[in-house]
N, C-alpha and C positions, 0 to 999 in steps of 0.2 A: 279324792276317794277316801273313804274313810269305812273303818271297822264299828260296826252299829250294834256291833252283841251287847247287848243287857245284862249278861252275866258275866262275870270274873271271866280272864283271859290272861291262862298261864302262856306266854309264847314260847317258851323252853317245851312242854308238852306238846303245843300246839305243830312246835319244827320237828317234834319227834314220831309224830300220828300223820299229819298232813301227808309226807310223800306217801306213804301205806295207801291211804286211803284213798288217793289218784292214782295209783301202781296198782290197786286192786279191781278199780273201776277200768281204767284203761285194757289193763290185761282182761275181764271179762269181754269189754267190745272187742279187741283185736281178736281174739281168739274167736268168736262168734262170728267172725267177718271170712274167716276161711275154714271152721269146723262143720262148714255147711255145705261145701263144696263135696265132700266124700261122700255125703247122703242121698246128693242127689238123684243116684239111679234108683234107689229104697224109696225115694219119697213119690217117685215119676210110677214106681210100680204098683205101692201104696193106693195112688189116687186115679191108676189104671191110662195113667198118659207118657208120652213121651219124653224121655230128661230134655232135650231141646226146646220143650216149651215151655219147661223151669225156668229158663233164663231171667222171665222178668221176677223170679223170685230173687236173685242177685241184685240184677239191675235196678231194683226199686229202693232197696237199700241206698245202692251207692247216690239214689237221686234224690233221697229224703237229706242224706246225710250234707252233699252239696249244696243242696237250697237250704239247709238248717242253719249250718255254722255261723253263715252271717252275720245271723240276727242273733247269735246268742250270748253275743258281749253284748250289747243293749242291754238284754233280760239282764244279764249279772250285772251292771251300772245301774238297774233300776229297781230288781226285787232283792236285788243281793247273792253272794256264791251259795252259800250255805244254801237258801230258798230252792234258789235254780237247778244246781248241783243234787240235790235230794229228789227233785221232782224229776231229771233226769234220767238218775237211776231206778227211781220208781218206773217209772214211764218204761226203761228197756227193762225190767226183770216185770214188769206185766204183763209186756208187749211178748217177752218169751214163752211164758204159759200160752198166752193166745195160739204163740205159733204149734205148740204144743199139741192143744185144742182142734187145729185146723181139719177141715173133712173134705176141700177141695183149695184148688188153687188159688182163685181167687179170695177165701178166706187167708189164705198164706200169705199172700201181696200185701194184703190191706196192714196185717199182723206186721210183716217186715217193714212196710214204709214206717209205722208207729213206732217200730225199733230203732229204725234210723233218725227219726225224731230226738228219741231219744239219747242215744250217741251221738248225735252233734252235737248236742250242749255241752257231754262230757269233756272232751275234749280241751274245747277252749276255757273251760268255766274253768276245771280242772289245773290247767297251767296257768291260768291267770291268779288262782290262790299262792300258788307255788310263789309265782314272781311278786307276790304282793307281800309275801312273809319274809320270805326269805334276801339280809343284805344280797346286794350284789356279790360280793367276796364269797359267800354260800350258794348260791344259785347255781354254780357250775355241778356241784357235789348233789344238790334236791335233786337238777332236772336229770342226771343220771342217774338217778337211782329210779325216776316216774318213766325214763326212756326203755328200760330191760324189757317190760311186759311188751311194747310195741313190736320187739324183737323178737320176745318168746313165744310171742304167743300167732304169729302168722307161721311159726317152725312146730310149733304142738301140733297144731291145729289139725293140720290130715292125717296125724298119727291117731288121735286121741279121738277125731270123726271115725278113723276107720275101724277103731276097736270096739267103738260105741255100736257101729250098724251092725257089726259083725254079732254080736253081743246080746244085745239090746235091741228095742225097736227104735227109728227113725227117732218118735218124738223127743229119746232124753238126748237127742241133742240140745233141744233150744232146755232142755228143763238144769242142764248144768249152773245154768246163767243164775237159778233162780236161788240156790244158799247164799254165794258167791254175792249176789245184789244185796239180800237179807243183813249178811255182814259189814257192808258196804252200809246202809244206811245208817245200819248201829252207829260205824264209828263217825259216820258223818253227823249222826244228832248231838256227839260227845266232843267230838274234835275240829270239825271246819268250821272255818272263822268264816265271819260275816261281813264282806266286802262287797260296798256300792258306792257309786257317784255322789259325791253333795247334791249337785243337780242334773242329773240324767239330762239329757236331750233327746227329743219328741224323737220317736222312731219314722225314719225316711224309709215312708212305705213307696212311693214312686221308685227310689232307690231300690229298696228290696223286690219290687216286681219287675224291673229292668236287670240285676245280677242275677237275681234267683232261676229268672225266668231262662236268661243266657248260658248261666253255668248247665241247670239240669238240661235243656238241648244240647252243648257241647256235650256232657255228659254220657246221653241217652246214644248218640250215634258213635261215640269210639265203644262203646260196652256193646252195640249189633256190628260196628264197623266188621268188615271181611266174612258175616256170615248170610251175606247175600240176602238180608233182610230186604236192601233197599240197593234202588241201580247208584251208577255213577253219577246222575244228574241229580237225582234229587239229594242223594248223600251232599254232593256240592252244595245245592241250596240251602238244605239246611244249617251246615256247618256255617256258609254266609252269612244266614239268618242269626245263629246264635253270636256269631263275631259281632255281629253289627248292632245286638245288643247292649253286650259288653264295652262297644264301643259308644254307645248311648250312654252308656251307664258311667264312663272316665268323664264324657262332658258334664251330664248332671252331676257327678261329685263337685264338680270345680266350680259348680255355679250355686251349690247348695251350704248354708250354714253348716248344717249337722249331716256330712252324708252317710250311707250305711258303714259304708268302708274309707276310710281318711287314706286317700293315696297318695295328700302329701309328704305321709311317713318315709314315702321312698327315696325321699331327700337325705335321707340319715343315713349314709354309706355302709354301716356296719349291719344295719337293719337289710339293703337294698340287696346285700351279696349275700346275707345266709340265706332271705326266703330264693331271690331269684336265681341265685348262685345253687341254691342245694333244689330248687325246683330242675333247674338243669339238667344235675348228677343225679337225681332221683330218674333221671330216665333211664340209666342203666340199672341201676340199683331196684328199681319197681320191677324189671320185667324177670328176674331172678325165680322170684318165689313162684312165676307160673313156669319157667323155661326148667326149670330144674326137676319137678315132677313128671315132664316127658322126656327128658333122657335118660332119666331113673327106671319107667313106667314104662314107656312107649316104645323110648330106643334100644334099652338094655334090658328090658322083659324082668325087670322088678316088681313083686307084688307092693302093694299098698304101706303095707306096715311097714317092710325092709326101704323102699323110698322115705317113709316119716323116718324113720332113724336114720339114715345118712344127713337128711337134714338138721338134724339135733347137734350135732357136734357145733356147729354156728351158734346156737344157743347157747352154750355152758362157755363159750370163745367171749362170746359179749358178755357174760359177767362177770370174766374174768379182765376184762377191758375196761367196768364199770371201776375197781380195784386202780386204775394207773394210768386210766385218763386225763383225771386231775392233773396230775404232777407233770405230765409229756406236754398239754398243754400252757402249764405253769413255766415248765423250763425251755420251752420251743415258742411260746407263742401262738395265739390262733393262725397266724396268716402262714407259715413254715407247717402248721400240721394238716392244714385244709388241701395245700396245696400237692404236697407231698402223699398224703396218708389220700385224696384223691384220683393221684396215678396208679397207688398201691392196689386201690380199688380193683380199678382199670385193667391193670396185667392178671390179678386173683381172676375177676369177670373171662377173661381169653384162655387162662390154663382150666377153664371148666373144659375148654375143645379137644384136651388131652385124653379127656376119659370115652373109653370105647368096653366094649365088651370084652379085651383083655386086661383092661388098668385093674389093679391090685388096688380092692377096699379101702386100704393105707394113705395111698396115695388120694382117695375121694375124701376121706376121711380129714386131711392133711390142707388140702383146698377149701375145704370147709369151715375150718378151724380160725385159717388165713382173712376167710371173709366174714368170719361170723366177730371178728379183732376188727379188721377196719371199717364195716360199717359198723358197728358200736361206736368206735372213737367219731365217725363222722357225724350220726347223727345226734351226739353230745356236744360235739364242735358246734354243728350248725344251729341245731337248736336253742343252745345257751346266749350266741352269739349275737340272735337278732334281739336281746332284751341288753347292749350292752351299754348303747347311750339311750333306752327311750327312758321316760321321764313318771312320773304315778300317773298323769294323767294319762296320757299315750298306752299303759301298759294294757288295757283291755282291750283294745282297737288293735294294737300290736301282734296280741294272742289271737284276734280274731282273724285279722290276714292272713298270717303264719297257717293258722289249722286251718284258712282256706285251700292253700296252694298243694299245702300239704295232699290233702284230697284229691284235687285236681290232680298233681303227680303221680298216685298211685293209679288214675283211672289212665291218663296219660302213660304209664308205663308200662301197664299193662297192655294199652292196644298195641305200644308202639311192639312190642316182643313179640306180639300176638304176630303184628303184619309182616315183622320184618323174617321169624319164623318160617308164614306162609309163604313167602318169595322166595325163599330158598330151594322150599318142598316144592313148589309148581304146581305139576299136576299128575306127582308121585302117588302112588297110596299110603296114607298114614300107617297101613298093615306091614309095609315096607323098613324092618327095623334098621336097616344100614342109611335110605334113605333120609331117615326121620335124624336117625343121629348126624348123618353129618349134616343136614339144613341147621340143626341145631347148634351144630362145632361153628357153623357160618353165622349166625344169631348172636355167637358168645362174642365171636370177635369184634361182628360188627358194633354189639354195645360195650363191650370193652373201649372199643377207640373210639367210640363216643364219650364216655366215663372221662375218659384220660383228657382227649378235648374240653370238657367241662372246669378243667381245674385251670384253666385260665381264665373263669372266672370269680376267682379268688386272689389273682394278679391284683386287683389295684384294692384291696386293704392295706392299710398301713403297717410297721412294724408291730407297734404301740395297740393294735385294736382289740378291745375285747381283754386290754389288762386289769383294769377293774373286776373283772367277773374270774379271769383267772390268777392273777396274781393278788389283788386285790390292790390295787394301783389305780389310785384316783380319790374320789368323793367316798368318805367314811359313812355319808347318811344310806340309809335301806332304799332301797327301791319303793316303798309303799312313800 
């Protein structure tokens, strides 16, 4: 892979704009992924329908965004980051307005799937610049500083919705997106470098309609899973249906030159345990940001705003995490912090069970804080981690697996919270605030000792892994 800009390329500039200008992008999708959530009953009234039949204005998101990513290390090996990445963000700050624009639902859907088009490419194009500038020995220090927004901005998000509908009319929510992209492309015409393949290889559309097709069905039935959309029988089938695609789709790799996704990356130990190790741990860690707004909300009869601020103290926690990550993983090693700073997780996710309608603010406050520190160090650990033997050729196919699973786990954590919530409550009334809370104290634990089970997958990394990235222990050449 090689850098193909035509014009002068300061790299001292280029390391000092690059992470901004994917912290700026990302922070704009993350934050647009959950400040639409708070609208929903504005928008259900708006267009004179029920908020339950919004749903596929979420779900079409999440299905755009999973059939996208695939394909969108190809594009950046083929038209280049810079290309991709610009068209990307065009693509979601236009597709905003549209939502903007919308005068019924299904103009809404159409608008969000084109967004999510659009933040798929982000994502991977995005980190793949990152890992293509920056040596090894600096990568740890880029991808924390591009990781905050991921963090911050699913914690603004129902605060800064709620103040907006409160406010404001429905529309400037999607219209936030649209300075915010504006700035984004500026510095993206000024500052992203221009990385692509020498020779790209022919995109494996057979591939791409065997994953794409598997992922958005896995997808589409955990996002209605539990709301009686669909019975037990057919929910099985389908869920069969999408497996057996996917599992179509592991054969065709192995028998394909160039497949969409290269899954013999998972031979690279360090590569194998961040994604599937933290796709794991991401199942406690995903079902947080829903499970947390109904104990706030639901169980402790918290308004909207007062719930978004107790979730902020985890925000200002990860950037202060961002500051002394480096160094914890410098002087401990990845394999001692994954494993360790995974249990941490684990007991923070069960002391949510403490809080009731007597616990003192302090104490919420104080749990908050606890976990807003180790899932920062975690997904700085884990994310750095899986770039720390792949190779320049590897590094876009790399980016691209990673931001797949990644997705998956968030849809994946969501339902599992979702269900395992339900099971607790039966067939309590959700009006019921003692009920709801403790199904919920039940939920925390249960993914708590999930969490903590998860960090034995981090057992078989070596002492030594991931030194080059954090100590800078190894091969002196860049990653590019």
């Amino acid at each position: 892979m090689e850098n193909v800009s035509k014009r002068p390329v300061d790299i001292s500039v280029v390391k000092r704009y690059l992470p901004w200008l994917v912290a700026i992008a990302l922070f704009m999708e993350h934050l647009n992924a959950t400040i639409l959530n708070t609208a929903v009953p504005a928008i259900a009234t708006s267009f004179n329908v029920t908020p339950l039949s919004l749903k596929a204005v979420v779900s079409c998101y999440v299905l755009s965004l999973a059939v996208g990513i695939p394909v969108s290390g190809w594009m950046a090996d083929r038209f280049g980051t810079r290309r991709v990445f610009a068209a990307a963000v065009a693509i979601f700050t236009l597709a905003s307005i549209l939502c903007s624009l919308s005068q019924n639902v299904p103009m809404l859907v159409a608008a969000r799937i084109l967004q999510g088009i659009g933040a798929a490419m982000m994502l991977p194009v995005g980190r793949l610049a990152i890992v293509r500038t920056f040596p090894k020995s600096e990568l740890l220090a880029a991808m924390n500083f591009v990781i905050i927004p991921a963090l911050i901005g699913p914690l603004l998000g129902p605060t800064i919705g709620g103040l907006i509908v409160h406010w404001l009319p429905w529309q400037a929510i999607f219209l936030v997106n649209v300075p915010v992209g504006i700035v984004a492309l500026w510095l993206i015409h000024r500052h992203m470098p221009d990385y692509r393949a020498d020779n790209p290889p022919p995109l494996d559309i057979v591939g791409f309609v065997l994953f794409g097709c598997g992922i958005a069905l896995l997808s589409w039935v955990l996002e209605i899973f539990g709301e009686h959309y669909l019975n037990a029988t057919l929910t099985g089938i389908l869920i069969g249906l999408s497996l057996a695609l996917l599992a179509a789709y592991g054969w065709h790799a192995r028998q394909h030159t160039y497949p969409l996704l290269q899954l013999s990356l998972f031979k690279t130990r360090t590569f194998r345990v961040a994604v599937v190790g933290g796709f794991i741990t991401r199942f406690g860690l995903g079902g947080m940001p829903f499970l947390l707004p109904l104990l706030y909300q639901v169980g402790l009869g918290f308004p909207a705003w007062q719930s978004g601020l107790l979730l902020m103290p985890a925000a200002a926690a990860a950037m202060f995490m961002k500051v002394i990550s480096i160094r914890l993983l410098k002087q401990f090693g990845y394999r001692s912090v994954l494993i360790i700073n995974t249990l941490l997780i684990g007991i923070t996710i069960m002391l949510f069970a403490t809080v009731d309608s007597a616990t003192a603010v302090g104490w919420i406050v104080a749990i908050s804080l606890a976990q807003g520190l180790f899932n920062s160090l975690q997904y700085s650990s884990m994310n750095s981690m899986a770039y720390a033997d792949m190779s320049s050729e590897q590094a876009s196919m790399a980016s691209t697996i990673a931001s797949s699973l990644q997705q998956l786990s968030i849809s994946f954590g969501l339902a599992f919270a979702s269900i395992i919530a339900g099971l607790y409550l039966g067939d309590l009334p959700q009006s019921d605030r003692v009920a709801v809370t403790n199904a919920l104290h039940h939920a925390f634990i249960t993914l708590g000792c999930l969490t903590i089970l998860s960090s034995l997958s981090f057992w078989s990394l070596r002492k030594n892994d991931g030194d080059n990235i954090s100590r800078g222990i190894g091969p002196a050449d860049r990653v590019t």
